[in-house]
Every structure is written in C-alpha cells, then in structure tokens.
C-alpha positions as a printed Julia matrix, in Angstrom:
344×3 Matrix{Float64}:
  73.79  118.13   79.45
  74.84  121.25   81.66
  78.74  122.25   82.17
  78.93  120.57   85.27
  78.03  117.2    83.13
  80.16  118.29   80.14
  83.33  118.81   82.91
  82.74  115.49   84.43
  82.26  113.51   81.09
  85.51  114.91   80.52
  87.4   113.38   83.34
  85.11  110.2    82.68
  82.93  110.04   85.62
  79.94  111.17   83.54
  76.36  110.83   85.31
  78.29  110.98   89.06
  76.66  112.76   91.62
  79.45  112.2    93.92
  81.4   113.98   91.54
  79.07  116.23   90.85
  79.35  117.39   94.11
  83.18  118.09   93.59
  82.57  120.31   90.63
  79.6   122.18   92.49
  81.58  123.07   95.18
  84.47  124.22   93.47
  83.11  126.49   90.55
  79.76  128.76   90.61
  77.51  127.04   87.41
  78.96  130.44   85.57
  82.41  129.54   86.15
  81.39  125.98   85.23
  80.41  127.25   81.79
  83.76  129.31   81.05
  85.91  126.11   82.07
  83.62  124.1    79.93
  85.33  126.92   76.52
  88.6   127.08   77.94
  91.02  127.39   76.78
  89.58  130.06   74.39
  90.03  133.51   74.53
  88.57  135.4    77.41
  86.66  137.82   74.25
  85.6   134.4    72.51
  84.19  133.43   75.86
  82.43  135.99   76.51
  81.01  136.42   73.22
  80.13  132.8    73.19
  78.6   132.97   76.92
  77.03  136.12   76.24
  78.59  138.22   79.26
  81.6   141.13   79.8
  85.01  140.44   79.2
  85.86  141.6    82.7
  83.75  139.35   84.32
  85.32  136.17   82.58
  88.75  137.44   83.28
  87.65  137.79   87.16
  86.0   134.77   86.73
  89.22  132.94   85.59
  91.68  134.58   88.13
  89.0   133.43   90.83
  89.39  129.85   89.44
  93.03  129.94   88.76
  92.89  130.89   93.03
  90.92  127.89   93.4
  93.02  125.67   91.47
  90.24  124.87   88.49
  91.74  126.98   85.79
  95.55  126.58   85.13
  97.25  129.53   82.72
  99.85  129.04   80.61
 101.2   132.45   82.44
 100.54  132.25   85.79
 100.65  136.34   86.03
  98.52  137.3    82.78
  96.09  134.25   82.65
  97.14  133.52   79.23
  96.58  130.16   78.09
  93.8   129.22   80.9
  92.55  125.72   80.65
  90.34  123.76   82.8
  92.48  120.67   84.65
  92.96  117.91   82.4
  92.43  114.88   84.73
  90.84  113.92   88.33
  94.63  113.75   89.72
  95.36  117.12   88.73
  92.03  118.77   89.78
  92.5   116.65   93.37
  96.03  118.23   94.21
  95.38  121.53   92.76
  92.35  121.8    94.85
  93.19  121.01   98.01
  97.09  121.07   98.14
  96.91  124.8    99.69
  97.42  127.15  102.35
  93.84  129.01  101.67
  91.78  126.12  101.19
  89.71  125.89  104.1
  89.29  130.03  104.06
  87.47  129.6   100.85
  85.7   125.91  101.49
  86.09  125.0   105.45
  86.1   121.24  105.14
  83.24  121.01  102.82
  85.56  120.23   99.78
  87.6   117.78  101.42
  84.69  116.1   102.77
  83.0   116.06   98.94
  86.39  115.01   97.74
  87.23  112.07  100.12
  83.17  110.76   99.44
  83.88  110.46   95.71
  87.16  108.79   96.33
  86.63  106.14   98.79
  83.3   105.28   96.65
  84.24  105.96   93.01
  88.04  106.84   92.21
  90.14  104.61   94.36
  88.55  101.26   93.19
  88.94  102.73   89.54
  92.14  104.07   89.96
  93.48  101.31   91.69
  92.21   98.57   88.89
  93.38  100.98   86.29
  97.22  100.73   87.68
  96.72   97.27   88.57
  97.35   97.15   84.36
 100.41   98.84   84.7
 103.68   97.01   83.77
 105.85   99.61   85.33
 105.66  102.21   88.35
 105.75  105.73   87.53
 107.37  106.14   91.59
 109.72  105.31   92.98
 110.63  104.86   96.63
 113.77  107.59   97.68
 115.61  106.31  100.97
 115.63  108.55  104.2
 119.18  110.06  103.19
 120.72  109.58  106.98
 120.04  105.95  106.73
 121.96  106.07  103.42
 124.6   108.52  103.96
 128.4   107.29  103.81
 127.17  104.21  102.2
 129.37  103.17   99.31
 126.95  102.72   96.31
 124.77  105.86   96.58
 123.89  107.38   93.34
 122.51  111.1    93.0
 119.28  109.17   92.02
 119.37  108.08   95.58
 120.15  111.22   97.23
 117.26  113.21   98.18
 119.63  116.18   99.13
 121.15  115.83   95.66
 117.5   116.52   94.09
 117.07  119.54   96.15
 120.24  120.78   95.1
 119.5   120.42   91.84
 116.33  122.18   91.55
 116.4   126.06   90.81
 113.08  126.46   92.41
 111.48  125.28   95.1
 107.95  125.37   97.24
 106.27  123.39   99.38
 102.41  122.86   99.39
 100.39  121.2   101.96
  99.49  117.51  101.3
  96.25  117.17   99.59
  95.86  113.71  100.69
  96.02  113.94  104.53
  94.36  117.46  104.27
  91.28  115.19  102.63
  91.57  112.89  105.38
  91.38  115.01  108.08
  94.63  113.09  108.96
  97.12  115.34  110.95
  99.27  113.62  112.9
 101.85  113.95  110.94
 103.34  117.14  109.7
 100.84  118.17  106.33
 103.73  120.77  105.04
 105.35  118.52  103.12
 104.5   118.14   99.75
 107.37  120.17   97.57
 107.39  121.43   94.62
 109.93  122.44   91.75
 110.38  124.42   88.93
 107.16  125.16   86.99
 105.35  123.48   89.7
 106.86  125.58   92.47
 106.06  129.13   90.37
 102.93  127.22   89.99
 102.18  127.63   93.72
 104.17  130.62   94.55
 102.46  133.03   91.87
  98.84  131.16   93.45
  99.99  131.69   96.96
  99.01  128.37   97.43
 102.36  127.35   98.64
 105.66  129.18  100.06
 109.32  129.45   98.11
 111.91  128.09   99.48
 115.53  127.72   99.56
 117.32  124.59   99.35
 118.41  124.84  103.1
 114.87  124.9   104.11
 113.92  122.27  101.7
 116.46  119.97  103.15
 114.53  121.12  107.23
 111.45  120.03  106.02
 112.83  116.57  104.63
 114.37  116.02  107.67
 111.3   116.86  109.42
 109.43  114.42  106.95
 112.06  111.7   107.59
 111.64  111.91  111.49
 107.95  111.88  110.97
 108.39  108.59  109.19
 106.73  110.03  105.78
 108.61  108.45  102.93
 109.79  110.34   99.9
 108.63  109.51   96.61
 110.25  110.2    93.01
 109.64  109.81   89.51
 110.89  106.38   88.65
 113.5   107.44   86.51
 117.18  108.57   86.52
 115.71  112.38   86.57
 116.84  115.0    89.19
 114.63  117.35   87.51
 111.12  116.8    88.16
 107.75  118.63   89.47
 106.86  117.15   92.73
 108.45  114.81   95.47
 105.44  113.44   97.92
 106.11  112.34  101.42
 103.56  109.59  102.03
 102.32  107.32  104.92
  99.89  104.45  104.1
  97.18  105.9   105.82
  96.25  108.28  103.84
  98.04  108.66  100.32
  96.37  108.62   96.36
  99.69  106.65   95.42
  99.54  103.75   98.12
  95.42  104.19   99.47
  93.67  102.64   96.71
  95.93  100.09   95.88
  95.75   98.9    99.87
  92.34   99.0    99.79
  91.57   97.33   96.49
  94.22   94.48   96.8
  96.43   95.67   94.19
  99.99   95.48   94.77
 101.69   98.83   95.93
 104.14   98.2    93.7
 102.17   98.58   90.65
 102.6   102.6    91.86
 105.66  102.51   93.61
 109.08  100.81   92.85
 111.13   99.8    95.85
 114.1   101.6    96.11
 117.68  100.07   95.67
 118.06  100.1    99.39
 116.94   97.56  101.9
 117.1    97.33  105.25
 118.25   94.7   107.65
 118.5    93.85  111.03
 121.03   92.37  113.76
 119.01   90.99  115.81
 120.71   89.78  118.78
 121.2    94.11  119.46
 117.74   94.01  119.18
 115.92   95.32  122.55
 112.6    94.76  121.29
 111.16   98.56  121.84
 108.64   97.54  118.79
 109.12  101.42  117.54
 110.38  100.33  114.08
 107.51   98.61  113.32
 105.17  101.54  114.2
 107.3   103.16  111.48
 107.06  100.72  108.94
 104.71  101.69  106.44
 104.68   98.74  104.56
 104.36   96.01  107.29
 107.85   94.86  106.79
 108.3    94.65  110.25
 106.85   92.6   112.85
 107.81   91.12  116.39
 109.14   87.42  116.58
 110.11   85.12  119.87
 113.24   84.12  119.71
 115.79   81.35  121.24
 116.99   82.42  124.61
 115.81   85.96  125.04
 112.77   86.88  127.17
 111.97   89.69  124.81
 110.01   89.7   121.47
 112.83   90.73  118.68
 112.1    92.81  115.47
 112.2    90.49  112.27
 112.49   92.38  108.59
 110.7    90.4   105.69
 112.63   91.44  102.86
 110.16   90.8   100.54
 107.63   93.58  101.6
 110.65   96.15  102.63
 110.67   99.31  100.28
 113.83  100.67  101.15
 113.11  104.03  102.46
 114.9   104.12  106.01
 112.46  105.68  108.24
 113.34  102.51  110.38
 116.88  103.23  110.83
 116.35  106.2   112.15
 114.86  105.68  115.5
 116.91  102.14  116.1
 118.49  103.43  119.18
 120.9   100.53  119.55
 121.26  100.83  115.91
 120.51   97.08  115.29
 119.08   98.21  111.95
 120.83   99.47  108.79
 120.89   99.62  105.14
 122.4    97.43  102.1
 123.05   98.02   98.68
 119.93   95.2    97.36
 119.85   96.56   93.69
 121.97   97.61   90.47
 121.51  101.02   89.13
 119.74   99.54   86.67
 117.0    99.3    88.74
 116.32  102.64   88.03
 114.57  102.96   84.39
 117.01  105.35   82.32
 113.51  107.32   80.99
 110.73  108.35   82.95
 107.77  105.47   82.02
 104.31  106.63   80.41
C-alpha cells in the first residue's frame, strides 16, 4: 500500500482509481507521504520520511494553499492534519479563488468523475438512513419580512448580524460542474471558517453590509440559503444551492432519496392567489423543488401557477419575481420545528 492508498482507505474509498485520481492531482506522492504522518511534528516527519525539515514545512504550507493540510494555526502551521472526510477535502479543494491557477479544470473534472460514479450513490444511501436533517431550508428574507411569526432562526439578516466574521468562498459545487449561470460567489463563511479562508486567501472578508449584497444577490438569483438545522445563529457555513448542481440536494435527486433526508423545509410556505395569477410561468423556473407547475383553469384562457404544498420548501425565491404579487408566504410551522440542538 502507497500513501495515496493509505489516504483513500482513510476516507473509505480504498482500491478507487477514480479517487485515486483526486488525491494524485491534488498532492505530489511526497506530499502524499507527509499527509499520510500528519498530524506529527514537522521534525518527526522528517525524521520519519527521511528528508529536511524545511522541505516538509514548505511542503505543508503548499498543501495548506491547496486545501489538503488544515493547521490548527492557520499562520504557524501548527497542528497540520490531513482532511478528515471526502466532504471536507471536496469544499476545501475547490471552494477558492486560486483554484484553477494551480489546477485549470483538471481537478474539478477528476472531482465531478468520482462523484457522479462513486460518492453521490454512497452518500446519498448513507443519508437515506438518516432520521433527521442536519439543514435546514432559510426563507428569502424579503418574502418573509414584516411577517408576524419570524424568529431570528428565520432571519438570514439576523445570522449575518450575528457573526463576528465573515467571508465568502466560491461554491465548490457549481465550480465542479462547470455550472455558471448563476452567481458562484456565494458560499459564506463565519468565524473559524471565515479566518479559515481569509488567512488561505481562498476567500475575501467581509462586512456584514456586504454579506447582506451578496444574499440579496443570491436571493434574486433564486439560490436558496441553507442552515444548520438547529436554533444556532452561530455556525461555519451558510450554502446557497440550486438543484442542479449541489452535494446537499444532487445525490439525493439522482439516487431517489428524499431531499429531505438532507434538508428540512423551513417553517415558511408559500401560497398562491390564483385568480391574480397572469400565468408568466417565471415562478416555476424558480422553483427548485418542482413545487410549481402550470394548471388550466375555469374561465381563463391562460395556464395559472398551482403550488403543491407538499413538495414546497419554504425558501421564497418565488415571491420575489411575482410581479402581480399573487404569491406570498404563511406561517406553516411551530418553532418547534426547529430542533433546539444541532443533530449528529
């Protein structure tokens, strides 16, 4: 077994050569070996290894770069340790400004080949066994704001406010995809997770003003924010997500698993008056969870929206572009909807 094999066994996808791939792309076979003994010492490394001290300590600030080695101290390198799980290798990775300088498209291209063949029909069996969603669906806060009901929980400004840090990273999952059409900026990031990407430089600080830009950006894209599932308005990252392209919805579309085994709905739900209607279909281009679709109905020449509650998540993107504003949000669930502790 070399230290590519050891690496993979560890993540168990042991004897992959799509994953293989993956780890030969991302780390020379030397680098392979030191992230195979972190999180020693870099002296015990190099001892064990059999090369300089300064060349493991490069070594591991080149890999820290790359997102393969993740310090305790993001400055010294103290504490390096190679990443713990697929997810976290995946996002690392690829969530950043430099990638392509370093990789062009060759690592997304490695990456999306392993997933589509390999990791989505695993992952998306392996949360199939869940009993409860570690996300949860945030609405878009226009179609929410005034309401009577909203929580902080709900309020995606309330979140940014707050956080003490903030950064936003491009979205590993569209970047894989090669899917740009809508804005890829939008993954943020807070607290240990925004230093994270600030010290890397894989990422940008920001200030809650221009945190609250991008989500409205986001939100007139149609992306939908995603939280922890919990009553938690501290927490490391808040994805914006469209079906096409997305490790927390993908897999489980693909694989028949049920998207809320990832995500819970939100308490929101949206609902629709339709004799306003006008029939301009553009809420259900929006939809990302085919809530939405176009019905005939008694005495109008026009094809009317129709909202099956059922498969409607709650996040609002529809509300937003309802020019006759036939759609809007209720109040659908308690606040104990919302677990009280962030699930396992």
């Amino acid at each position: 077994m070399d230290a590519y094999d050891a690496l993979m066994e560890k993540h168990g996808y042991a004897g992959s050569a799509r994953y293989r791939k993956v780890m030969e792309t991302l780390m020379t076979p030397v680098q392979a070996q030191i992230a195979g003994e972190l999180p020693a010492q870099p002296e015990d490394v190099a001892a064990k290894l059999n090369i300089g001290v300064d060349q493991v300590k490069t070594e591991i600030r080149d890999m820290f770069r790359k997102g393969v080695a993740i310090p305790k101290n993001f400055e010294t390198m103290e504490g390096a340790r190679f990443a713990r799980v697929v997810t976290q290798l995946h996002d690392a990775s690829e969530a950043s400004y430099f990638v392509t300088d370093i990789f062009g498209d060759k690592l997304f291209d490695v990456w999306e080949d392993f997933s589509q063949n390999e990791w989505y029909p695993r992952y998306a069996q392996e949360y199939a066994q869940r009993e409860n969603p570690i996300d949860r669906v945030i609405p878009a806060y226009k179609s929410i704001e005034g309401m009577a009901g909203v929580t902080q929980f709900d309020d995606i400004r309330e979140i940014v406010k707050a956080a003490e840090l903030i950064a936003t990273v491009p979205c590993s999952c569209r970047y894989q995809a090669h899917h740009t059409a809508t804005i890829l900026d939008s993954c943020l990031q807070f607290g240990r997770s925004a230093e994270y990407a600030i010290v890397r430089k894989s990422g940008r600080k920001l200030s809650q003003d221009q945190a609250l830009e991008i989500l409205d950006k986001v939100e007139d894209d149609g992306q939908v924010h995603m939280w922890v599932n919990a009553q938690m308005l501290s927490y490391g990252v808040m994805c914006n997500c469209t079906n096409d392209a997305c490790i927390a919805w993908t897999p489980m579309l693909q694989h028949d698993v049920s998207v809320e085994k990832r995500a819970a709905k939100s308490r929101f739900e949206a609902v629709l008056d339709q004799e306003s209607c006008t029939g301009c279909q553009i809420c259900v281009d929006r939809c990302q969870f085919d809530a939405i679709t176009m019905t005939t109905v008694p005495g109008s020449k026009k094809l009317k929206a129709q909202i099956d509650a059922e498969k409607c998540w709650g996040c609002g993107v529809c509300v937003l572009k309802c020019d006759p504003e036939s759609i809007s949000m209720k109040l659908a669930r308690s606040l104990e909807h919302i677990p009280a502790q962030r699930v396992a």
